[in-house]
C-alpha positions as a Markdown table, in Angstrom:
| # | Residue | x | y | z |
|---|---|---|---|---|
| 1 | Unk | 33.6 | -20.1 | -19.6 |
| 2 | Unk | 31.0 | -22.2 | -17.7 |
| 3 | Unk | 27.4 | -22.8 | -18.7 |
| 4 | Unk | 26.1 | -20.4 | -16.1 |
| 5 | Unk | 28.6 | -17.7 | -16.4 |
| 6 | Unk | 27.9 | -17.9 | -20.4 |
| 7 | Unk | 23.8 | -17.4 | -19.4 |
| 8 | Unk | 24.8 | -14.7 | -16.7 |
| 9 | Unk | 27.0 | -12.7 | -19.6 |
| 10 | Unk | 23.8 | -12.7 | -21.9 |
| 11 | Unk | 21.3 | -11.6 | -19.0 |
| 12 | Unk | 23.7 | -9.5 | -17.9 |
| 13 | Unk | 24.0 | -7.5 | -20.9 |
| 14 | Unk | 20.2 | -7.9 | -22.1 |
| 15 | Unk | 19.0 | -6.4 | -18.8 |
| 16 | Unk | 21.8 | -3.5 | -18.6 |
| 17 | Unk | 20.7 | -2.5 | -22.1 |
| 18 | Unk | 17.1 | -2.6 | -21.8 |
| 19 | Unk | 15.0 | -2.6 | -24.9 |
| 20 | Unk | 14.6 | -5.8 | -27.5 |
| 21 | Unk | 17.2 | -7.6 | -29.0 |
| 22 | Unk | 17.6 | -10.0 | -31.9 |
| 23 | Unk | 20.2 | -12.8 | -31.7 |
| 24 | Unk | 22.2 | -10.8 | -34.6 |
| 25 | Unk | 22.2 | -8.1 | -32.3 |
| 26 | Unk | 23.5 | -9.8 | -29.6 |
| 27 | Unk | 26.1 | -11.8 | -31.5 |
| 28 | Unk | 27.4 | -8.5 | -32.7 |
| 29 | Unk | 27.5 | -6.7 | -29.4 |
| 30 | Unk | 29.1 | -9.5 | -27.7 |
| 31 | Unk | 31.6 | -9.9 | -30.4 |
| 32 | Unk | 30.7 | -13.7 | -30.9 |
| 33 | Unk | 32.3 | -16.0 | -33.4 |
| 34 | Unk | 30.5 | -18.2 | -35.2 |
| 35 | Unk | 30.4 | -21.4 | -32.5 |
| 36 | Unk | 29.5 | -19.0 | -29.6 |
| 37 | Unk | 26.3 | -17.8 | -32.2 |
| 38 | Unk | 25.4 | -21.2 | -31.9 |
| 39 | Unk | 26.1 | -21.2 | -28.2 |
| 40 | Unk | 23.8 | -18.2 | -27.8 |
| 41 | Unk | 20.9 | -19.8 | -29.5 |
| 42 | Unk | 20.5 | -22.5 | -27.2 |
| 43 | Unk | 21.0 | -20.3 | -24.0 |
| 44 | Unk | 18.5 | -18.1 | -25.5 |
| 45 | Unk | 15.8 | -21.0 | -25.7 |
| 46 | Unk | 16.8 | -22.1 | -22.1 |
| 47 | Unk | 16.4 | -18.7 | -20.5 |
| 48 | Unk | 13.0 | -18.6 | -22.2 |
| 49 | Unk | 11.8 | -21.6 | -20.9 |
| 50 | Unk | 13.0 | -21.0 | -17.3 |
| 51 | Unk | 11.3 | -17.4 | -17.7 |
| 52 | Unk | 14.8 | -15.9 | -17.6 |
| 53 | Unk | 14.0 | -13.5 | -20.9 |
| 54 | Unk | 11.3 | -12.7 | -22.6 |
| 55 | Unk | 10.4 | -13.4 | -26.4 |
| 56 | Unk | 8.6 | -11.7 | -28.8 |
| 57 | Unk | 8.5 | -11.2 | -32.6 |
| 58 | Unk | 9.6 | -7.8 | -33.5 |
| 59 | Unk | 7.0 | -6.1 | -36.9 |
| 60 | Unk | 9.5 | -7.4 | -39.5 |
| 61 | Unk | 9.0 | -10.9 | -38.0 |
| 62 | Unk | 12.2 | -11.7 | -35.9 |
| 63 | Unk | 12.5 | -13.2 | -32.7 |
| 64 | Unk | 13.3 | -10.6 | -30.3 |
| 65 | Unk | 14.3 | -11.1 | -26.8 |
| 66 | Unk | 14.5 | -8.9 | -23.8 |
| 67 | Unk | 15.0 | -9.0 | -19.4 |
| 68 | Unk | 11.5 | -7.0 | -18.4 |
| 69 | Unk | 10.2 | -6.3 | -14.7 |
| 70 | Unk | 8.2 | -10.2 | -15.1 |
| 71 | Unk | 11.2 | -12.4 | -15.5 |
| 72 | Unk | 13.2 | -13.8 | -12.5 |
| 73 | Unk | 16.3 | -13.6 | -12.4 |
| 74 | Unk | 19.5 | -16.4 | -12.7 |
| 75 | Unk | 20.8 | -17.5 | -9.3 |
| 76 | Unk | 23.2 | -14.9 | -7.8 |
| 77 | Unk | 22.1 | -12.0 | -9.7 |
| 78 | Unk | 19.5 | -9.4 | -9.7 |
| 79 | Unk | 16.5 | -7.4 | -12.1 |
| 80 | Unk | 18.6 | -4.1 | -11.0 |
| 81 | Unk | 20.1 | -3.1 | -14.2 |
| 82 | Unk | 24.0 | -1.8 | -13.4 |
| 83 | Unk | 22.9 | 1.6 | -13.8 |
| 84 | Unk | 20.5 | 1.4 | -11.2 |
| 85 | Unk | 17.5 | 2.7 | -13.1 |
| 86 | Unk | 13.6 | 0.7 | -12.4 |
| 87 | Unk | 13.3 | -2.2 | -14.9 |
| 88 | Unk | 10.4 | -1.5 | -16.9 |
| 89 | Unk | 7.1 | -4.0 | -17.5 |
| 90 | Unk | 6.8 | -5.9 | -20.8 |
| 91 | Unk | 6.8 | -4.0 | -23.9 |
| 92 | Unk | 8.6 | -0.6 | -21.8 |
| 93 | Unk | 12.1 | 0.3 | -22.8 |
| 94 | Unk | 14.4 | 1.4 | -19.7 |
């Protein structure tokens, strides 16, 4: 899988399931193995920096990260989650 097909699966699936997500989280629901984890660390820190996703520390202290209404969006794809529904603003689930 290509760089920006890798970055579109994980935008993809943070903004279809709204909310906050750790990187465990997202390891597990995209059924990662252990190089991918890694893989999903840097893209992470990438989307961040292009303001692609949004990061936050949850209360027990873990880096969170979710798609809100303030981020742009990767080339080719769109802040609509698949479901149609209004992205929220920071801090609002979906």
């Amino acid at each position: 899988m290509r760089p920006d097909e890798w970055g579109g699966l994980v935008w993809r699936h943070l903004r279809d399931a709204g909310g906050w997500h750790s990187r465990l989280e997202l390891a597990h629901a995209l059924a990662l193995d252990g190089r991918q984890r890694v893989r999903l660390a840097r893209t992470l820190r990438r989307m961040v920096a292009a303001g692609q996703v949004v990061a936050r520390a949850s209360l027990a202290g873990a880096e969170v990260y979710g798609v809100t209404a303030r981020c742009s969006a990767p080339c080719g794809q769109s802040l609509t989650p698949a479901d149609g529904l209004p992205m929220q603003e920071a801090g609002g689930g979906r």
